[in-house]
C-alpha positions in Angstrom: 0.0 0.0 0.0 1.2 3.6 -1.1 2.8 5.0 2.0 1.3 8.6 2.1 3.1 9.7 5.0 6.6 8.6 3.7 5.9 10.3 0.4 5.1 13.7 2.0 7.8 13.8 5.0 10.2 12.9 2.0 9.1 15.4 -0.3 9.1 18.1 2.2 12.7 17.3 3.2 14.2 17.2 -0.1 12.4 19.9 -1.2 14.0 22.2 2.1 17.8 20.6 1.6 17.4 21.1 -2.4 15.6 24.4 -1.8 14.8 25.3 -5.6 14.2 29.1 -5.0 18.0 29.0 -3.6 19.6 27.4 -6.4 18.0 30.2 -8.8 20.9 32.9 -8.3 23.4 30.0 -8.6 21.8 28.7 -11.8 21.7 32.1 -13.0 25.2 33.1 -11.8 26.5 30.1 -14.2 24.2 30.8 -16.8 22.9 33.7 -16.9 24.7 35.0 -19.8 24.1 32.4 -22.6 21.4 31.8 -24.5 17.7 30.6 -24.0 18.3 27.1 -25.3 21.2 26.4 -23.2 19.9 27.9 -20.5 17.0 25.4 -20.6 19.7 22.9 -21.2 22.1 23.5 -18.5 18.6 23.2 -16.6 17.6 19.9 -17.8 20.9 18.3 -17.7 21.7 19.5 -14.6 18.1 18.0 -12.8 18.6 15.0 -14.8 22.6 14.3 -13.4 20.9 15.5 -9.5 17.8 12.6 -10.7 20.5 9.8 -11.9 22.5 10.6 -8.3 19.8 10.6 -5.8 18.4 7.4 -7.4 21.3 5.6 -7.7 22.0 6.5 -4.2 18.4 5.3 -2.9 19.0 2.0 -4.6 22.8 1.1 -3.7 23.5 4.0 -1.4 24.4 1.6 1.8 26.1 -0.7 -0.1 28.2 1.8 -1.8 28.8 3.7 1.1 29.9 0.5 3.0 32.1 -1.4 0.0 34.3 2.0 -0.1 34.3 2.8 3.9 32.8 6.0 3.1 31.3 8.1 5.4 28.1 11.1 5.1 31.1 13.8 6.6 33.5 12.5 3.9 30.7 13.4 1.3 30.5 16.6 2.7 34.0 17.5 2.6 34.7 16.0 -1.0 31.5 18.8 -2.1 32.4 21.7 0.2 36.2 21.4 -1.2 34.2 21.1 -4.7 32.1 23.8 -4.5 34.6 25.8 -3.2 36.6 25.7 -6.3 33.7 26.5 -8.4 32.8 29.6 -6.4 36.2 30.9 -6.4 36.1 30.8 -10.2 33.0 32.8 -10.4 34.2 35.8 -7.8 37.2 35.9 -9.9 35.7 35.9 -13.3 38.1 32.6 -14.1 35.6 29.9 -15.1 35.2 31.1 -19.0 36.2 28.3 -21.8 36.8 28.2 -25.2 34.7 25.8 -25.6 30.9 26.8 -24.9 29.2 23.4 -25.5 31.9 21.6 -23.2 31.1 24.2 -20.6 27.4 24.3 -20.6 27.8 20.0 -20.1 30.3 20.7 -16.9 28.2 23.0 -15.7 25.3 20.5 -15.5 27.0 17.9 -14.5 29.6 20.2 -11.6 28.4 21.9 -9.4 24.8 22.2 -10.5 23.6 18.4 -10.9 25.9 17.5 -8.4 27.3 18.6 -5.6 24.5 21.8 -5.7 21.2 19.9 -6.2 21.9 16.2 -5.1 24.8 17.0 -2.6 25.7 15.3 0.6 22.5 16.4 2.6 19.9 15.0 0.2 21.7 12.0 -0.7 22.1 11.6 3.8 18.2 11.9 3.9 17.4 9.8 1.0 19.5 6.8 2.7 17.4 7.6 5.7 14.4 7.4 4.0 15.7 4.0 2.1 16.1 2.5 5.9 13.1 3.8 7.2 10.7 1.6 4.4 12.2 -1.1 5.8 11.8 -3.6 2.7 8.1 -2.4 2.3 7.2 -1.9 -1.4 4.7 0.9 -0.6 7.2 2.7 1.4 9.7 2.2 -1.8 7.2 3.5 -4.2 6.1 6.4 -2.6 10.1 7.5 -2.1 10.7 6.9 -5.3 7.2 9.4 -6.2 8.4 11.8 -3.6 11.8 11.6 -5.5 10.5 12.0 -8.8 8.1 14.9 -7.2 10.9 17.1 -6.1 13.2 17.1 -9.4 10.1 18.3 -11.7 9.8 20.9 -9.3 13.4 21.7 -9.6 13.2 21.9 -13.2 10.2 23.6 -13.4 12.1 26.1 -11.2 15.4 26.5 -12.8 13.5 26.5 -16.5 11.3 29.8 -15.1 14.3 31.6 -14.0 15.2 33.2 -17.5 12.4 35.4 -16.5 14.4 37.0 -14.5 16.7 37.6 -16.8 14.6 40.2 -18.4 14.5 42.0 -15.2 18.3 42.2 -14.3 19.7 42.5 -17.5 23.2 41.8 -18.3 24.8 44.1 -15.6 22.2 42.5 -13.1 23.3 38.8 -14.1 27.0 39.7 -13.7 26.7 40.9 -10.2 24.4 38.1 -9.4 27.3 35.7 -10.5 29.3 37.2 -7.9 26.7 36.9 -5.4 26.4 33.4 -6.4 29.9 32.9 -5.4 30.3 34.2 -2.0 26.8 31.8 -1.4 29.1 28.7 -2.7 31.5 29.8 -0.8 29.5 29.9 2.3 27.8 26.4 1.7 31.2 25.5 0.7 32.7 26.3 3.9 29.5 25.0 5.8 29.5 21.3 3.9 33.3 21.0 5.2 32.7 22.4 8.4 30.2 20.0 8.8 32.4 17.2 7.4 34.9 17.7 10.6 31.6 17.5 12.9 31.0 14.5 11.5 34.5 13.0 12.1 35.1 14.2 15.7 31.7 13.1 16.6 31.8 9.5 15.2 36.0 9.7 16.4 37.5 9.2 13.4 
């Protein structure tokens, strides 16, 4: 039987950690700039790379985490190091290639599929979620719904945002890359903070 109350409590957690509105000034910080198409692109690719993560974790999560003696804090270092990178490039106006179609695919795929949208707190709660339906095919389905649920409101999100676009301009969109950047940063700096919580706590 369709666990209602699974599907909802998941939902509503993804939908905090992922936090669509959030992710619109990083999105647009990336992406800003280019054009319609590959705005709408960058959006799909990037929803479909945080999709292809969170599931795979839901289905082999434990096991993977457990084969490689991988720990939730060691997720959350590997993405705050990440993301840190990626925000230093766009405070400094670094992150331009020569090669616009190879960029608008890494951009999907780092930092905005993953570590941005599926990063170390939503995979964390959708292993949680996995333990919590306990072998119950109801409880499965409606994760997986919940799941589903929560990256087509992402995309419906990130594929609105060009609206804003009209509104900033391109003067607006540059400053709202640099904004962008110091929020990495900040989650950046918060993921790997976290991270060494994790190890003292669990005395590693």
């Amino acid at each position: 039987m369709f666990n209602v109350r699974l599907f909802i409590e998941a939902s509503i957690t993804l939908l905090v950690i992922m936090d669509p509105p959030g992710t619109v000034p990083v999105f647009l910080g990336l992406v800003g700039r280019k054009s319609r198409e590959a705005r709408k692109r960058a959006a799909r690719q990037g929803v479909l790379v945080s999709f292809l993560v969170i599931t795979l974790f839901a289905v082999a999560g434990n096991s993977i985490l457990a084969y490689m003696h991988i720990g939730i804090p060691a997720l959350q270092g590997a993405g705050g190091l990440l993301l840190l990178l990626i925000a230093l490039d766009l405070l400094t106006g670094k992150g331009a290639t020569n090669h616009p179609e190879v960029e608008d695919v890494n951009i999907a795929l780092v930092p905005l599929g993953t570590p941005l949208l599926a990063g170390p707190g939503a995979i964390a709660a959708t292993i949680v979620f996995v333990r919590q339906a306990d072998g119950a095919w109801g409880s499965y389905l409606a994760l997986a719904a919940a799941i589903v649920a929560v990256h087509l409101v992402l995309l419906g999100t990130l594929r609105s945002a060009g609206l804003l676009i009209k509104v900033f301009k391109e003067s607006g969109i540059l400053l709202m890359a640099k904004i962008a950047g110091l929020l990495l940063a900040a989650i950046a700096v918060q993921l790997v903070a976290s991270s060494v919580q994790g190890f003292i706590v669990s005395g590693v």
